[in-house]
C-alpha positions as CSV (number, residue, x, y, z in Angstrom):
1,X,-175.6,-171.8,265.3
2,X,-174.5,-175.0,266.0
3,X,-175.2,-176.7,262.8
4,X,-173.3,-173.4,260.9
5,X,-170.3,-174.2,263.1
6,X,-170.5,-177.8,262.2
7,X,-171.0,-177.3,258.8
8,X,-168.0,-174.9,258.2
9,X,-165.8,-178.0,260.2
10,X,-166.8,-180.2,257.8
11,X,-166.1,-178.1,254.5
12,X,-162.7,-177.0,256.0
13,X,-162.0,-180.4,255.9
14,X,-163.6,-180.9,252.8
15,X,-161.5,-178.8,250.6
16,X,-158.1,-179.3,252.6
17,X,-158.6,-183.1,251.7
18,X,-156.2,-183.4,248.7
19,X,-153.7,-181.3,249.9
20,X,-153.3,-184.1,253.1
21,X,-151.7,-187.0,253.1
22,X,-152.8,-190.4,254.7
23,X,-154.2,-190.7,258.3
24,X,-150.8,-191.9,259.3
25,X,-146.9,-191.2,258.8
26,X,-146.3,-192.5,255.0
27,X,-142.8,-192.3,256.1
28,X,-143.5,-194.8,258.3
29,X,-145.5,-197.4,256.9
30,X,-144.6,-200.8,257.6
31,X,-147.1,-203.2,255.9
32,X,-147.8,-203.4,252.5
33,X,-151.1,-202.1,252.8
34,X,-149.8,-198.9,254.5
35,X,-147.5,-198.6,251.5
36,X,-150.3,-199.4,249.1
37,X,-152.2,-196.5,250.8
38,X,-149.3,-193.7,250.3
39,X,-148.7,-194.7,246.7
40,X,-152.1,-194.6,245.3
41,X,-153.6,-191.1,245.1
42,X,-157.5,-192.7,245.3
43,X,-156.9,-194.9,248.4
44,X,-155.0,-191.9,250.2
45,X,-157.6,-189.8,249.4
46,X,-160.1,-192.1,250.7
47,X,-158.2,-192.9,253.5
48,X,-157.7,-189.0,254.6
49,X,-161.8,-189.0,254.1
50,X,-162.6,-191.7,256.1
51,X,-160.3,-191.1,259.1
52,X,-161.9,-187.6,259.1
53,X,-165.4,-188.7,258.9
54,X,-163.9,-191.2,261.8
55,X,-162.4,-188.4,264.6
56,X,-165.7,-186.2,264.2
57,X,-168.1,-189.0,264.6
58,X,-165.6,-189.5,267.7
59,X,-165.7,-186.5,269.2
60,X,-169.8,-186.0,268.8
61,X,-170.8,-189.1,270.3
62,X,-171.4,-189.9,273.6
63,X,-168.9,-191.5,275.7
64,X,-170.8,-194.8,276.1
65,X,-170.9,-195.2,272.1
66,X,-167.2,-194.0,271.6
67,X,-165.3,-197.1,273.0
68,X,-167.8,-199.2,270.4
69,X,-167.3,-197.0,267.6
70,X,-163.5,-197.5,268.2
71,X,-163.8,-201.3,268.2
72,X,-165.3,-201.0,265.3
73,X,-162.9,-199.1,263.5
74,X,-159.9,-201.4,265.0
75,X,-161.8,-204.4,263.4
76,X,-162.0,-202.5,260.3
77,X,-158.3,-202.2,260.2
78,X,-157.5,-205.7,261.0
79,X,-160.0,-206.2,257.9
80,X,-158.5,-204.2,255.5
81,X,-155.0,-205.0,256.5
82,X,-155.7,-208.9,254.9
83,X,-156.2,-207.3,251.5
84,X,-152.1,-206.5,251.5
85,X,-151.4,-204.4,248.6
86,X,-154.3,-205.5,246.7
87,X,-155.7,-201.9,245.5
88,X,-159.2,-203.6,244.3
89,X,-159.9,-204.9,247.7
90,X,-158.3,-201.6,249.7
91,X,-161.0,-199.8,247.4
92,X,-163.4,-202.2,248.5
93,X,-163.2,-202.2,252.2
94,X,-162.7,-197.9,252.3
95,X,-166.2,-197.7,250.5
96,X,-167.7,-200.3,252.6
97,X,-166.1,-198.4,256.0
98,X,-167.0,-195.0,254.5
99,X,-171.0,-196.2,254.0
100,X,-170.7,-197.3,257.6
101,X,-169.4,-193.9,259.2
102,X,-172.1,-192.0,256.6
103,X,-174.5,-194.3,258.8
104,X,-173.6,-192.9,261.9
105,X,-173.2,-189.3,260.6
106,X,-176.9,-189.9,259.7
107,X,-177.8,-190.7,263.1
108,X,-175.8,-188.0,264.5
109,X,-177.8,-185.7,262.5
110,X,-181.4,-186.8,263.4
111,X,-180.2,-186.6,267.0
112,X,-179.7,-182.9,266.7
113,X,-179.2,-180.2,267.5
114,X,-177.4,-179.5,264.7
């Protein structure tokens, strides 16, 4: 049961993902990254993807693993903020962050009970 609930999370996300916007306000983006982000339809898509894949792993792990997992992502930010507007690197580091969170998905999943 727990694993059908999960799963119809993750496709309601799934197919609402183009019709969102960026993890953040577009309107107010300050850096040129941000901007980069909201102007170019595959990094906002990737962004929305990742920052979903992001809050679920979140909320599913246990509270001693969340305040790493959140480091993690803050250092990830700090990382992809140095490639400014650059849209090669931006592509770069979201594929690299995405592979990251699919790890811990993984080990979500092999802990169960899903």
């Amino acid at each position: 049961m727990s694993r059908m609930i999960f799963t119809i999370f993750i496709c309601m996300f799934g197919f609402n993902i183009h019709a969102q916007a960026a993890s953040f306000n577009c309107k107010s983006a300050k850096t040129s990254t941000e901007k980069q982000v909201c102007k170019t339809l595959s990094l906002n898509d990737a962004d929305v993807k990742m920052s979903t894949t992001y809050n679920i792993i979140r909320h599913l792990v246990p509270m001693g693993t969340r305040g790493a997992i959140q480091d993690e992502q803050a250092a990830w930010l700090k990382q992809r903020n140095l490639c400014g507007a650059k849209i090669t690197c931006l592509s770069q580091r979201y594929q690299e962050r995405q592979q990251k969170l699919d790890q811990h998905m993984q080990r979500i999943y092999a802990l169960g009970p899903f």
